[in-house]
mmCIF entry with sequence, helices, sheets and N, C-alpha, C, O atoms, coordinates in Angstrom:
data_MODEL
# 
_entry.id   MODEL 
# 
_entity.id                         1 
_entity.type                       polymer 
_entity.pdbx_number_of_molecules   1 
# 
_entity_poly.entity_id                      1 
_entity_poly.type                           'polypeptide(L)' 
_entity_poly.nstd_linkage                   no 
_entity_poly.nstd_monomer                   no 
_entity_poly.pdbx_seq_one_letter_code       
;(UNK)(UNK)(UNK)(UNK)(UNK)(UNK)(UNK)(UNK)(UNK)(UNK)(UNK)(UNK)(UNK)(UNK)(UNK)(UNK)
(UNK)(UNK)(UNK)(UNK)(UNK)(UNK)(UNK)(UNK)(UNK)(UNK)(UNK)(UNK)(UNK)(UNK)(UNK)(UNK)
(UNK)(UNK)(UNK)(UNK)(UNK)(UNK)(UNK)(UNK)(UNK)(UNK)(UNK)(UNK)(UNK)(UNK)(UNK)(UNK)
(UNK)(UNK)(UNK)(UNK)(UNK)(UNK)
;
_entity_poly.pdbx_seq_one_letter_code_can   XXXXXXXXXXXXXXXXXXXXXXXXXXXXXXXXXXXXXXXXXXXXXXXXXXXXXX 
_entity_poly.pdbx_strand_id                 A 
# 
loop_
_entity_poly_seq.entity_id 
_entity_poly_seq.num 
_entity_poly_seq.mon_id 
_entity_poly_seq.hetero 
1 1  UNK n 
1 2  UNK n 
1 3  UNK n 
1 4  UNK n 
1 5  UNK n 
1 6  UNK n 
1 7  UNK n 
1 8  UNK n 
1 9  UNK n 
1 10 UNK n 
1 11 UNK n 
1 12 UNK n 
1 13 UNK n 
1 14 UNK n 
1 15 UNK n 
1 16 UNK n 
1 17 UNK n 
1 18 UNK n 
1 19 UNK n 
1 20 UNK n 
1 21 UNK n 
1 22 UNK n 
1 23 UNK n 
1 24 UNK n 
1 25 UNK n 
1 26 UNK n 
1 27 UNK n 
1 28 UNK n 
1 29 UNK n 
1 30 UNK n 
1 31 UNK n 
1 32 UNK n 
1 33 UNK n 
1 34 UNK n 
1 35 UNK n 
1 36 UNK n 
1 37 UNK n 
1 38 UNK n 
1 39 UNK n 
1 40 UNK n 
1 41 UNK n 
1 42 UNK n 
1 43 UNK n 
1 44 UNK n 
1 45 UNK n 
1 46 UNK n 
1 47 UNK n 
1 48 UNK n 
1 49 UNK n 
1 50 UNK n 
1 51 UNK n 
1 52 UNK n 
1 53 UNK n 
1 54 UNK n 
# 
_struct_asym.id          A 
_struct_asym.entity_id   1 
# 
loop_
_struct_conf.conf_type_id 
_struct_conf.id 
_struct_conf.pdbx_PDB_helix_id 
_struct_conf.beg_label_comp_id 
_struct_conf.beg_label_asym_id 
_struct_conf.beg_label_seq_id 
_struct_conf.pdbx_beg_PDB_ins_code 
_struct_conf.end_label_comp_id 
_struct_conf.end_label_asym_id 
_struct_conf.end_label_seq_id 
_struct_conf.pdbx_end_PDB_ins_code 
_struct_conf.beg_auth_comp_id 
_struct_conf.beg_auth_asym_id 
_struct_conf.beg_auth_seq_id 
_struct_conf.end_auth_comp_id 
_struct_conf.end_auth_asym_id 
_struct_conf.end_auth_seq_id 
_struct_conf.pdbx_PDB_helix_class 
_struct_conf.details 
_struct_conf.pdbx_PDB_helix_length 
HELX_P HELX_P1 AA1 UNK A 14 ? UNK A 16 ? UNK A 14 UNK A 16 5 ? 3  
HELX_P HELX_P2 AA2 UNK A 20 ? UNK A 30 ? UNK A 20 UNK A 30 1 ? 11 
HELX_P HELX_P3 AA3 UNK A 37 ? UNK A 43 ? UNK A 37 UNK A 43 1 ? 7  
# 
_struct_conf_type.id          HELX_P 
_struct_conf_type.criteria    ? 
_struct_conf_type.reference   ? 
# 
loop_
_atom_site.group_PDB 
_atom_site.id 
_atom_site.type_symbol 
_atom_site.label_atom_id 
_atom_site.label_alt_id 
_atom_site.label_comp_id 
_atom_site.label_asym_id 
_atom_site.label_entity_id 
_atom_site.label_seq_id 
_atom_site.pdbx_PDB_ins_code 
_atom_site.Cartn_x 
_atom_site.Cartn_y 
_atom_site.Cartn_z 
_atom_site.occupancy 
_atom_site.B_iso_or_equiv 
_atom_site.pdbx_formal_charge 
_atom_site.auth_seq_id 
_atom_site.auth_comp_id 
_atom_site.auth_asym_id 
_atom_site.auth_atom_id 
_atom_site.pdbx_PDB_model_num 
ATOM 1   N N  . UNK A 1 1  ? -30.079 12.685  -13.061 1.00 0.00 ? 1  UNK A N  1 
ATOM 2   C CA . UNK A 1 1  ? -30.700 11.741  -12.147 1.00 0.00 ? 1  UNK A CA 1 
ATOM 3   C C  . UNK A 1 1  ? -29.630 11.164  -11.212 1.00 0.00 ? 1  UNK A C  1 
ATOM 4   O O  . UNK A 1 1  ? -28.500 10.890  -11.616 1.00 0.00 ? 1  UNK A O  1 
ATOM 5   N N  . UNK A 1 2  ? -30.051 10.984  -9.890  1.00 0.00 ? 2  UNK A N  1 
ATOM 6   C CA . UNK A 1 2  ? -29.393 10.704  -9.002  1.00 0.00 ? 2  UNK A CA 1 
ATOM 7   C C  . UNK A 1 2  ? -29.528 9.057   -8.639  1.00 0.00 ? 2  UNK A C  1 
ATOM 8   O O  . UNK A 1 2  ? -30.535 8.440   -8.291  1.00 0.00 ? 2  UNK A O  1 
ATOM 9   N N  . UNK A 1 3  ? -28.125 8.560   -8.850  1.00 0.00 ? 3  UNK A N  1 
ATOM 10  C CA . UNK A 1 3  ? -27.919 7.094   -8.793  1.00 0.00 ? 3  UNK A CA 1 
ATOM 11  C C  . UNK A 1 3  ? -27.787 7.015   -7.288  1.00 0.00 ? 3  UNK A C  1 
ATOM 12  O O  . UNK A 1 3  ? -27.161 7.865   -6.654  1.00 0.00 ? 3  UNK A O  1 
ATOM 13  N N  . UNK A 1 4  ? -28.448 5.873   -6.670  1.00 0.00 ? 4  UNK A N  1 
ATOM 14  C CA . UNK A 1 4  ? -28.452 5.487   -5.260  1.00 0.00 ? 4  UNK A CA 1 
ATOM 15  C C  . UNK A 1 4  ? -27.597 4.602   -5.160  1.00 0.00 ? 4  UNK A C  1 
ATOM 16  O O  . UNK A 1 4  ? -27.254 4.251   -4.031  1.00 0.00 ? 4  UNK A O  1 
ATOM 17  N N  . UNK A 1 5  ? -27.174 4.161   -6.007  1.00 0.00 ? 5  UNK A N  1 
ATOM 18  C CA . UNK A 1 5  ? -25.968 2.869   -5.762  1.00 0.00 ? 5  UNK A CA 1 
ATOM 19  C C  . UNK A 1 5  ? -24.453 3.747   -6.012  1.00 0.00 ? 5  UNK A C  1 
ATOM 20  O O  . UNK A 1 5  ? -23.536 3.300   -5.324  1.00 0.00 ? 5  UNK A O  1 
ATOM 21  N N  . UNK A 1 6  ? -24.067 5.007   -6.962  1.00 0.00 ? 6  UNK A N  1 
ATOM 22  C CA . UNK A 1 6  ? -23.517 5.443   -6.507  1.00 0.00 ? 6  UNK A CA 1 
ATOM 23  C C  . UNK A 1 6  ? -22.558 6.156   -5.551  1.00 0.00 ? 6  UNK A C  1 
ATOM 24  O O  . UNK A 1 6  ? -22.286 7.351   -5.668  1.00 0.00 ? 6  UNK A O  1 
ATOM 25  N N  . UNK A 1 7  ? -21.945 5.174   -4.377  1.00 0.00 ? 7  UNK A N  1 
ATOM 26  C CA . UNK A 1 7  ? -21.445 5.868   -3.396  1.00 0.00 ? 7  UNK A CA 1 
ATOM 27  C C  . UNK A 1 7  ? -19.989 5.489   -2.652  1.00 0.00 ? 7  UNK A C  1 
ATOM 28  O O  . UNK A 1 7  ? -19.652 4.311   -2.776  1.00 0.00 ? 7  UNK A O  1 
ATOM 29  N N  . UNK A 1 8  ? -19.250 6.213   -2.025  1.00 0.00 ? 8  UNK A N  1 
ATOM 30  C CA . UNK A 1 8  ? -18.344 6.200   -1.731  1.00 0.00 ? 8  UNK A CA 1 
ATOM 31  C C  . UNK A 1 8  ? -18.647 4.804   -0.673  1.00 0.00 ? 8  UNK A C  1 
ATOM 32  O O  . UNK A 1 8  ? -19.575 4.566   0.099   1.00 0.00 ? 8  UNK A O  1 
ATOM 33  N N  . UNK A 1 9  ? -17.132 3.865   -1.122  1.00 0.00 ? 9  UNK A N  1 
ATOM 34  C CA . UNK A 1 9  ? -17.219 2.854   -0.463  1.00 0.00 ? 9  UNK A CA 1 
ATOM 35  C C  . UNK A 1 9  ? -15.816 2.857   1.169   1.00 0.00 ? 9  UNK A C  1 
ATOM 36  O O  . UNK A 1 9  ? -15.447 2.165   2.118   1.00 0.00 ? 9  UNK A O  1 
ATOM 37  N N  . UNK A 1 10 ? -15.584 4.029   0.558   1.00 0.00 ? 10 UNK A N  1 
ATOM 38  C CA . UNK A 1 10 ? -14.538 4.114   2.052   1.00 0.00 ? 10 UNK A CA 1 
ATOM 39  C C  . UNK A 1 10 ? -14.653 4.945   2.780   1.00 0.00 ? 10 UNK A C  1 
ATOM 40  O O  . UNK A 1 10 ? -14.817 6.157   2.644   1.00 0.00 ? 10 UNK A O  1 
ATOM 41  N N  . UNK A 1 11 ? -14.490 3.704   4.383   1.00 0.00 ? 11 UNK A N  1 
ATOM 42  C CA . UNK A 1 11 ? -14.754 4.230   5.744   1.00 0.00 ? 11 UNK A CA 1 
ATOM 43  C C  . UNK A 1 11 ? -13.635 4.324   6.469   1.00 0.00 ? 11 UNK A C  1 
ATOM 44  O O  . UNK A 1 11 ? -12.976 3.297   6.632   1.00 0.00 ? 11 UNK A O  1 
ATOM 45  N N  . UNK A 1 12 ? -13.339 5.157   6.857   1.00 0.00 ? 12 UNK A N  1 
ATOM 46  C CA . UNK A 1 12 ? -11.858 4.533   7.467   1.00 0.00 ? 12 UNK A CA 1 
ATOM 47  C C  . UNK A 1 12 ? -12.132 4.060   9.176   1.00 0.00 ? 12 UNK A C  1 
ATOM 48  O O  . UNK A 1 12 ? -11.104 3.863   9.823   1.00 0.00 ? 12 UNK A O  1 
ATOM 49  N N  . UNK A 1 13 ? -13.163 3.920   9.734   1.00 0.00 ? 13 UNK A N  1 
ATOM 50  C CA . UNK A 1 13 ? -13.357 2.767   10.650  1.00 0.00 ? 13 UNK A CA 1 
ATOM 51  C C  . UNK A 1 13 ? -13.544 1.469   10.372  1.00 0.00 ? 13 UNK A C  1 
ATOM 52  O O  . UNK A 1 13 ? -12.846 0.591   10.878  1.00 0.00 ? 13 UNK A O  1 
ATOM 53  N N  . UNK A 1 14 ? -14.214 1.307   9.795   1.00 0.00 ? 14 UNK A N  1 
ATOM 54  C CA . UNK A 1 14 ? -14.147 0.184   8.530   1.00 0.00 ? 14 UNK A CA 1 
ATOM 55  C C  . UNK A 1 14 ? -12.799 -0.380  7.943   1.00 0.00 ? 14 UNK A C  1 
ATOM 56  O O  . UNK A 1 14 ? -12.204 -1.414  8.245   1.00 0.00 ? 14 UNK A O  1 
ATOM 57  N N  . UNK A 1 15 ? -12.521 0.478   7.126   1.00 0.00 ? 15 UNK A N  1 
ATOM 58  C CA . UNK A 1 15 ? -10.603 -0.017  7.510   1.00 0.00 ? 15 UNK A CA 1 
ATOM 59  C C  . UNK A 1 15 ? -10.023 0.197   8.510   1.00 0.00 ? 15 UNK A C  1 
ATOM 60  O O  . UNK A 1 15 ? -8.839  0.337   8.201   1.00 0.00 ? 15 UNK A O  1 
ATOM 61  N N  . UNK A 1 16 ? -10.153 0.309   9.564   1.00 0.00 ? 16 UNK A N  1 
ATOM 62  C CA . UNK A 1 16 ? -9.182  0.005   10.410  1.00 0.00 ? 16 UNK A CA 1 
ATOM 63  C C  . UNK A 1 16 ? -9.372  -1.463  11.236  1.00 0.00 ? 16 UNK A C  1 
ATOM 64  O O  . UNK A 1 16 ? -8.535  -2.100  11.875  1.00 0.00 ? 16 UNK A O  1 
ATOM 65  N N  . UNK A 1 17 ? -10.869 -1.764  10.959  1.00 0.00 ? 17 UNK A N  1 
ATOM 66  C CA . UNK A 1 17 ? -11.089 -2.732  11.746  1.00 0.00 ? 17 UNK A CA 1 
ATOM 67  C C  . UNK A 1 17 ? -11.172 -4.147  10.311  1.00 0.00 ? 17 UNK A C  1 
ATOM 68  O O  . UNK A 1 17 ? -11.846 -5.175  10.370  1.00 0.00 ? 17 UNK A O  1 
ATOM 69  N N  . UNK A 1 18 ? -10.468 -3.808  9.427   1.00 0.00 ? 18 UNK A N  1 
ATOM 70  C CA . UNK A 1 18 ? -10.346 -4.915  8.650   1.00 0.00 ? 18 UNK A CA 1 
ATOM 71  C C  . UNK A 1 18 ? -8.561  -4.775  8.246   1.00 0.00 ? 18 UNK A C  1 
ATOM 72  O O  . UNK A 1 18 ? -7.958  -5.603  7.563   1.00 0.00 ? 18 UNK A O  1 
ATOM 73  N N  . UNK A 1 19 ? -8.011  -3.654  8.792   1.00 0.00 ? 19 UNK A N  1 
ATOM 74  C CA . UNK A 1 19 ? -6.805  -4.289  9.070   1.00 0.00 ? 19 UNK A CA 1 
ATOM 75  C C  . UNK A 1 19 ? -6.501  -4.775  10.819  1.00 0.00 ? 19 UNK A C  1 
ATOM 76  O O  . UNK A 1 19 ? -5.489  -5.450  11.008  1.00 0.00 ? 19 UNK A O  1 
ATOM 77  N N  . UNK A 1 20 ? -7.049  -4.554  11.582  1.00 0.00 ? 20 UNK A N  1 
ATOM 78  C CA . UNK A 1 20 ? -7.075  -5.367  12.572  1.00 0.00 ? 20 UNK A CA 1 
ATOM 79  C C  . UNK A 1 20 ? -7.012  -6.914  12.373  1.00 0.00 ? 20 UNK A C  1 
ATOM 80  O O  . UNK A 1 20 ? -6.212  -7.810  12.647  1.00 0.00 ? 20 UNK A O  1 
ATOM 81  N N  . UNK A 1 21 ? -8.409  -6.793  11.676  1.00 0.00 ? 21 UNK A N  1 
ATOM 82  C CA . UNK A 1 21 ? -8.848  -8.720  11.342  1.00 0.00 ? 21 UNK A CA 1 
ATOM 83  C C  . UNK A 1 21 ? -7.984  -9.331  10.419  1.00 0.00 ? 21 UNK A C  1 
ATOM 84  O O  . UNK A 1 21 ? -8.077  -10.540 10.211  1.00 0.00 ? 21 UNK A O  1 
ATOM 85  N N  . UNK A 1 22 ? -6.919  -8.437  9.676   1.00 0.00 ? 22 UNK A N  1 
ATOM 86  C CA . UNK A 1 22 ? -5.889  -8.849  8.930   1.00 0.00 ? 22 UNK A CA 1 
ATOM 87  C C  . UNK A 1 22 ? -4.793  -9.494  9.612   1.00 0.00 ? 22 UNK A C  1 
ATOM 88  O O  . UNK A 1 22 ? -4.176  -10.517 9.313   1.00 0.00 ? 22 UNK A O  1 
ATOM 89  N N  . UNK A 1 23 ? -4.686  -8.821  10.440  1.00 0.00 ? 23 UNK A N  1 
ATOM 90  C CA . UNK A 1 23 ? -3.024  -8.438  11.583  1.00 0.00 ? 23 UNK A CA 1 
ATOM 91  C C  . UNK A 1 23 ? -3.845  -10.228 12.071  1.00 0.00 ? 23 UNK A C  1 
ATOM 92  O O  . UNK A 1 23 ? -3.368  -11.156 11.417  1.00 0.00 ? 23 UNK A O  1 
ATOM 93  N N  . UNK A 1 24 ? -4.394  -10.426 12.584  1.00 0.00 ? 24 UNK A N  1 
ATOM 94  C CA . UNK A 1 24 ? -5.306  -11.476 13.516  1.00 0.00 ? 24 UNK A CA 1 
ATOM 95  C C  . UNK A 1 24 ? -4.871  -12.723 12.461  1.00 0.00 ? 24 UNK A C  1 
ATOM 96  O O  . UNK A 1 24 ? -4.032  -13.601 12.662  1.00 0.00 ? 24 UNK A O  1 
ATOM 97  N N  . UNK A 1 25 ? -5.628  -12.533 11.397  1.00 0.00 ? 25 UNK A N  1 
ATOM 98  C CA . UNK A 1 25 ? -5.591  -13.707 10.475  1.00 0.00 ? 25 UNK A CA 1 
ATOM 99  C C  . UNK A 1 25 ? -4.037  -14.009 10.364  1.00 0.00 ? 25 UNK A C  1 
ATOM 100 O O  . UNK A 1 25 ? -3.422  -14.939 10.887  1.00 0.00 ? 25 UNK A O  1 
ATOM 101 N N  . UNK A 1 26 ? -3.571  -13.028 9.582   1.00 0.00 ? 26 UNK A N  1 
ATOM 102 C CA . UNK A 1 26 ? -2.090  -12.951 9.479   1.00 0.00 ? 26 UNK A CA 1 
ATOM 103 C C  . UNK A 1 26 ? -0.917  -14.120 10.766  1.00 0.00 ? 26 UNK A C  1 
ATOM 104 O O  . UNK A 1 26 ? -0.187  -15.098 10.602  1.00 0.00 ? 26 UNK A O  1 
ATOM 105 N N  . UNK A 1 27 ? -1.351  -13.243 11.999  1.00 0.00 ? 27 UNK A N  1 
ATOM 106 C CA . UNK A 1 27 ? -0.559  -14.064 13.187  1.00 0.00 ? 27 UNK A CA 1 
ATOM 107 C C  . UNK A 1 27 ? -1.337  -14.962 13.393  1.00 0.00 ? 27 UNK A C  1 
ATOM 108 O O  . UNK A 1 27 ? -0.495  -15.776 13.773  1.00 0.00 ? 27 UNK A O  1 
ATOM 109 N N  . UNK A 1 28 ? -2.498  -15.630 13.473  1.00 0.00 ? 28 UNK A N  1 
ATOM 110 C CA . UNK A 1 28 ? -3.009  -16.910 13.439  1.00 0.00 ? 28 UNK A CA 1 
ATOM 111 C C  . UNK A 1 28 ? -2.361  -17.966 12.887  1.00 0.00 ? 28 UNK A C  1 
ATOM 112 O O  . UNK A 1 28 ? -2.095  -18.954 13.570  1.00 0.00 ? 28 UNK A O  1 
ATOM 113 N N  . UNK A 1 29 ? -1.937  -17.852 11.217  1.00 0.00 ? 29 UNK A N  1 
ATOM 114 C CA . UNK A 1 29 ? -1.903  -18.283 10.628  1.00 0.00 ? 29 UNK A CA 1 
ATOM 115 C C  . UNK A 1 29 ? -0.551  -19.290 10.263  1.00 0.00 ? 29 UNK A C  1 
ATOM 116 O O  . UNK A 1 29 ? -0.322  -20.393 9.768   1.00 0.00 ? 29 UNK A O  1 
ATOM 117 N N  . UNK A 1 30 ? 0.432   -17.706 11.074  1.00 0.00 ? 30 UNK A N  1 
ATOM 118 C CA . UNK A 1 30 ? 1.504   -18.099 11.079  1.00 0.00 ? 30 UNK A CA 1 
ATOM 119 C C  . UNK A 1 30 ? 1.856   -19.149 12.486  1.00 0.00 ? 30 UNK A C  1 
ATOM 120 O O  . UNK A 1 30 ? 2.798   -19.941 12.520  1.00 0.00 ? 30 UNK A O  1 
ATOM 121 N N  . UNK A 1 31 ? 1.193   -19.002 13.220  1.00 0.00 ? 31 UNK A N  1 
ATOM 122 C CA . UNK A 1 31 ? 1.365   -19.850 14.792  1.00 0.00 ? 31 UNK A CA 1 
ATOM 123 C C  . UNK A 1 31 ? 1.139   -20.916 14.431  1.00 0.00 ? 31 UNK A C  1 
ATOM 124 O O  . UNK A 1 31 ? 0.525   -21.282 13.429  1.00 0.00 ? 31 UNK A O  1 
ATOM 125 N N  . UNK A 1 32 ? 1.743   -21.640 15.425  1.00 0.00 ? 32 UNK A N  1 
ATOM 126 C CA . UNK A 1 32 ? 1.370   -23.421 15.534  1.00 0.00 ? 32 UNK A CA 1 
ATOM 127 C C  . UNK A 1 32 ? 0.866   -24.087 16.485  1.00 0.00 ? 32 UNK A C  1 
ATOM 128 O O  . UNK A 1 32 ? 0.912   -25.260 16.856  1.00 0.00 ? 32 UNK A O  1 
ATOM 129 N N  . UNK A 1 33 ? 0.053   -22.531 17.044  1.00 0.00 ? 33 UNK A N  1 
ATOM 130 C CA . UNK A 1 33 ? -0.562  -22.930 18.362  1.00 0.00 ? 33 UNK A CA 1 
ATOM 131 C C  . UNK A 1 33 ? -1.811  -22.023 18.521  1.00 0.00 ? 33 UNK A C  1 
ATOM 132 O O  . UNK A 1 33 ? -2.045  -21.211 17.626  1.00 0.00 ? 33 UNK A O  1 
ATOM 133 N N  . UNK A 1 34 ? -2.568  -22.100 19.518  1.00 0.00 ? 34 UNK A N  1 
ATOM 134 C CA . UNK A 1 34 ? -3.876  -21.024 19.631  1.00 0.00 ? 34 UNK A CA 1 
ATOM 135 C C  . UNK A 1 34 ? -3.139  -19.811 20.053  1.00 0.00 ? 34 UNK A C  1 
ATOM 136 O O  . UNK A 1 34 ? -2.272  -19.877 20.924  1.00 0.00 ? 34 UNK A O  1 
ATOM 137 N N  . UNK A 1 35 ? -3.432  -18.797 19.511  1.00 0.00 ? 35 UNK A N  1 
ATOM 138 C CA . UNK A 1 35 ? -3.071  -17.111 19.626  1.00 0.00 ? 35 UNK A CA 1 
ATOM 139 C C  . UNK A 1 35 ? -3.953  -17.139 21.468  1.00 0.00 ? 35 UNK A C  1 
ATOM 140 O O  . UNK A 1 35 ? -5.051  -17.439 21.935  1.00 0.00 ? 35 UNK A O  1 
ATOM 141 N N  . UNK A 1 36 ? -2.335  -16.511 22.067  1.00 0.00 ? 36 UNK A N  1 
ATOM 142 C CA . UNK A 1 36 ? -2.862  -16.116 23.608  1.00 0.00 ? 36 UNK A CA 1 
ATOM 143 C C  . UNK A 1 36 ? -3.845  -15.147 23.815  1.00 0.00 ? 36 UNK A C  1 
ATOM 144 O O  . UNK A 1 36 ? -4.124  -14.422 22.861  1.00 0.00 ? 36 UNK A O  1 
ATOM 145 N N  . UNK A 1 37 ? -4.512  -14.973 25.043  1.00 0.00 ? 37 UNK A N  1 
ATOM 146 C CA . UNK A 1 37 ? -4.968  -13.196 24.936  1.00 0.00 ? 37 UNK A CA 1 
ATOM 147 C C  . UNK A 1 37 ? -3.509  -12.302 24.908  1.00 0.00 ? 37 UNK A C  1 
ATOM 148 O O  . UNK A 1 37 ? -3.240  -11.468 24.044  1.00 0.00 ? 37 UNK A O  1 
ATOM 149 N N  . UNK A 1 38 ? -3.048  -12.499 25.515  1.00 0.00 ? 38 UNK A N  1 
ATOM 150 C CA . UNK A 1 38 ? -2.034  -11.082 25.414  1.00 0.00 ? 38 UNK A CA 1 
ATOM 151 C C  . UNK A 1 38 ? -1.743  -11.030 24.294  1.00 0.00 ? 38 UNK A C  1 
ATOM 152 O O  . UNK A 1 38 ? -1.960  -9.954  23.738  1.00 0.00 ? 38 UNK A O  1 
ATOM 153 N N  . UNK A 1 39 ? -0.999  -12.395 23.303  1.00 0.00 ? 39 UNK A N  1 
ATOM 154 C CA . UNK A 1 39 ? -0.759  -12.245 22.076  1.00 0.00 ? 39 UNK A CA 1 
ATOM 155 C C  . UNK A 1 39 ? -1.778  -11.498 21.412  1.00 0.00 ? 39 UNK A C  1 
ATOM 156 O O  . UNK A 1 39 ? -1.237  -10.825 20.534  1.00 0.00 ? 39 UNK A O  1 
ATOM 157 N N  . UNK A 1 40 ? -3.221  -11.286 21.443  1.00 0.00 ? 40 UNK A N  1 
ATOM 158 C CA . UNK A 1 40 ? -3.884  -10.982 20.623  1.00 0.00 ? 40 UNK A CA 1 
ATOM 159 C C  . UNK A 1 40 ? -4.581  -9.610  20.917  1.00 0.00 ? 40 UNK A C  1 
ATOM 160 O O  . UNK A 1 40 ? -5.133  -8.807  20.166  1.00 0.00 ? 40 UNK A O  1 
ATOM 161 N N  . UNK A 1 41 ? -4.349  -9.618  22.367  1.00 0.00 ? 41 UNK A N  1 
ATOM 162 C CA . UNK A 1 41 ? -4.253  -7.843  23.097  1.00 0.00 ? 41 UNK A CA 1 
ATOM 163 C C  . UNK A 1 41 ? -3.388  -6.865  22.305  1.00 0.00 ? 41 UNK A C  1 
ATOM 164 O O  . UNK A 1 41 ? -3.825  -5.830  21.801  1.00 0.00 ? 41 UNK A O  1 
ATOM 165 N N  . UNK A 1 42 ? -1.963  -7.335  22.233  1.00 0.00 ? 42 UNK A N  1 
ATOM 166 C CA . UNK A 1 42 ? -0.782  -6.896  21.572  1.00 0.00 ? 42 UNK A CA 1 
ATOM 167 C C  . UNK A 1 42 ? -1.134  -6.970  19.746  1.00 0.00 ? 42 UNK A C  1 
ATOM 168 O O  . UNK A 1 42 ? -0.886  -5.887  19.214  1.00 0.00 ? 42 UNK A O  1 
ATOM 169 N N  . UNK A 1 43 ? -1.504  -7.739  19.048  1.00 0.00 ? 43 UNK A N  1 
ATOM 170 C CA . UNK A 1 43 ? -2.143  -7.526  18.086  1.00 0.00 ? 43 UNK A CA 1 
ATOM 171 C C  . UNK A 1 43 ? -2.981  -6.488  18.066  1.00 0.00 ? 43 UNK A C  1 
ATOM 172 O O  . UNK A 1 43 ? -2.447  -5.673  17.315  1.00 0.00 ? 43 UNK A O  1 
ATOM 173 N N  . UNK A 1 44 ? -4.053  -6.020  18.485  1.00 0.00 ? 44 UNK A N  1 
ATOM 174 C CA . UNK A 1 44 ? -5.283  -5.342  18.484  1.00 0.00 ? 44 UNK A CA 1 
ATOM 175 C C  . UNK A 1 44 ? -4.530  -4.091  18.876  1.00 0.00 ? 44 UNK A C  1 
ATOM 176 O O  . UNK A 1 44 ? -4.934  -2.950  18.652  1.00 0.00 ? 44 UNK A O  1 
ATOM 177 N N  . UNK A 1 45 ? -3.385  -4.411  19.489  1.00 0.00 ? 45 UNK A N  1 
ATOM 178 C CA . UNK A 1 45 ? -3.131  -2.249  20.286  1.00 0.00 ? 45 UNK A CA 1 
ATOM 179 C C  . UNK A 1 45 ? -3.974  -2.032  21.647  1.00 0.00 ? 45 UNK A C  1 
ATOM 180 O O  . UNK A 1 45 ? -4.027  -0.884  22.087  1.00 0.00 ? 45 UNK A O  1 
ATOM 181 N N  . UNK A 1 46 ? -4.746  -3.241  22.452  1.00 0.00 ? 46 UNK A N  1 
ATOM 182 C CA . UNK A 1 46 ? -4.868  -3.192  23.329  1.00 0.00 ? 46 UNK A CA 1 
ATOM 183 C C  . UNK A 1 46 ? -4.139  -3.300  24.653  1.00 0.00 ? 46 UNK A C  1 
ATOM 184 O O  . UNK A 1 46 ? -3.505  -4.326  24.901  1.00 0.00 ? 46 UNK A O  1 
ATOM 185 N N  . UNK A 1 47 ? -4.210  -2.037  25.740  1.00 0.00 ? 47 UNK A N  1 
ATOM 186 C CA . UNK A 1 47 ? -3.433  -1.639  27.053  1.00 0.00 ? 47 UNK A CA 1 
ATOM 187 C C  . UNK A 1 47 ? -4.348  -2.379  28.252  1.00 0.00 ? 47 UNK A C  1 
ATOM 188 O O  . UNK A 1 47 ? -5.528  -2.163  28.527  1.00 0.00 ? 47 UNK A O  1 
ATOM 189 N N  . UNK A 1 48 ? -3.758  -2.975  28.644  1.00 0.00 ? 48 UNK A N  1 
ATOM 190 C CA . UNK A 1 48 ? -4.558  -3.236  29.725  1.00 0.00 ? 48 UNK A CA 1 
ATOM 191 C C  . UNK A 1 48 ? -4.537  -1.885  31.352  1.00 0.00 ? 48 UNK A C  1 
ATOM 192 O O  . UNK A 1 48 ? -3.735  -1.096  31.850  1.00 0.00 ? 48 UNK A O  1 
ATOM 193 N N  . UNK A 1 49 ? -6.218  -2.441  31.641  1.00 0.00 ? 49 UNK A N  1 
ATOM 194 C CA . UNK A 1 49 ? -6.544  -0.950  32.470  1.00 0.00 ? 49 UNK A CA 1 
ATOM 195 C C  . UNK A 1 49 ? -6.111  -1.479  33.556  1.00 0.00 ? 49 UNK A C  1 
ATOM 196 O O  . UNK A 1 49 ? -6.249  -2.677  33.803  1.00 0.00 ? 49 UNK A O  1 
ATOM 197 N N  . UNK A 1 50 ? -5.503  -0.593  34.378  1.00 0.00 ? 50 UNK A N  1 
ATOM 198 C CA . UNK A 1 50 ? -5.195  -1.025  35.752  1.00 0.00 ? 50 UNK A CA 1 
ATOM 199 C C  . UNK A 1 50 ? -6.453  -1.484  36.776  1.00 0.00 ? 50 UNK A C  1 
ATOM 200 O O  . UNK A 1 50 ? -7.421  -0.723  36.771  1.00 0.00 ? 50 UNK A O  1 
ATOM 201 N N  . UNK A 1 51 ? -6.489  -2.113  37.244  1.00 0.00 ? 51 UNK A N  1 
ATOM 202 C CA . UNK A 1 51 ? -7.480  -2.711  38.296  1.00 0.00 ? 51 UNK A CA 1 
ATOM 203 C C  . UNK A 1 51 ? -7.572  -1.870  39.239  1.00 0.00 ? 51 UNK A C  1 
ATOM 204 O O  . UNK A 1 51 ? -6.592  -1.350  39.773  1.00 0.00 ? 51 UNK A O  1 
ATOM 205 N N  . UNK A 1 52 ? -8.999  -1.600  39.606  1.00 0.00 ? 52 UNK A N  1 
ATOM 206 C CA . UNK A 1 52 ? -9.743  -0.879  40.761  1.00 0.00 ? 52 UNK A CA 1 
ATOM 207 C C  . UNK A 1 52 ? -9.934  -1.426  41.619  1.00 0.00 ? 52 UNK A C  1 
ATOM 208 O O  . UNK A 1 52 ? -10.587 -2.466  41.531  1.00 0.00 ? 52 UNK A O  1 
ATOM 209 N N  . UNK A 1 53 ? -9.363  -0.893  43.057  1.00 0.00 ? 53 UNK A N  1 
ATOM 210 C CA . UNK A 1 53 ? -9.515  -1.540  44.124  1.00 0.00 ? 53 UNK A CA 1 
ATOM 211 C C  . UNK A 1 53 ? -11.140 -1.293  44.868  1.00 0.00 ? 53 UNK A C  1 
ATOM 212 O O  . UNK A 1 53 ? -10.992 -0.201  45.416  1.00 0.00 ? 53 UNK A O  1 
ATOM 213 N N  . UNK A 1 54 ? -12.285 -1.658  45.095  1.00 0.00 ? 54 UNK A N  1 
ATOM 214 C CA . UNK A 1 54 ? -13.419 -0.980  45.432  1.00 0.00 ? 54 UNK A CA 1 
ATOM 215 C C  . UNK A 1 54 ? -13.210 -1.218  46.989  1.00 0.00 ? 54 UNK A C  1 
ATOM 216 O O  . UNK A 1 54 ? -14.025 -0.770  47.797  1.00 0.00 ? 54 UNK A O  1 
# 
């Protein structure tokens, strides 16, 4: 018989986006001030896109 609660609990998008929210908590925690955007761009591994001139 096949158990439905049986199942693999790892995602690895899922972990990646709960070591993200780690990295976040982590440097939050340690600051003594509100986390910048860039600070938290640079956390995340986010590049900023160059701007389109229309």
């Amino acid at each position: 018989m096949h158990d439905q609660f049986d199942v693999t609990l790892e995602d690895a998008d899922l972990l990646g986006e709960v070591e993200l929210t780690t990295n976040l908590i982590i440097a939050a925690s340690e600051s003594d001030e509100h986390l910048s955007d860039d600070e938290i761009d640079r956390i995340l591994g986010v590049t900023p896109q160059p701007r389109r001139e229309d």
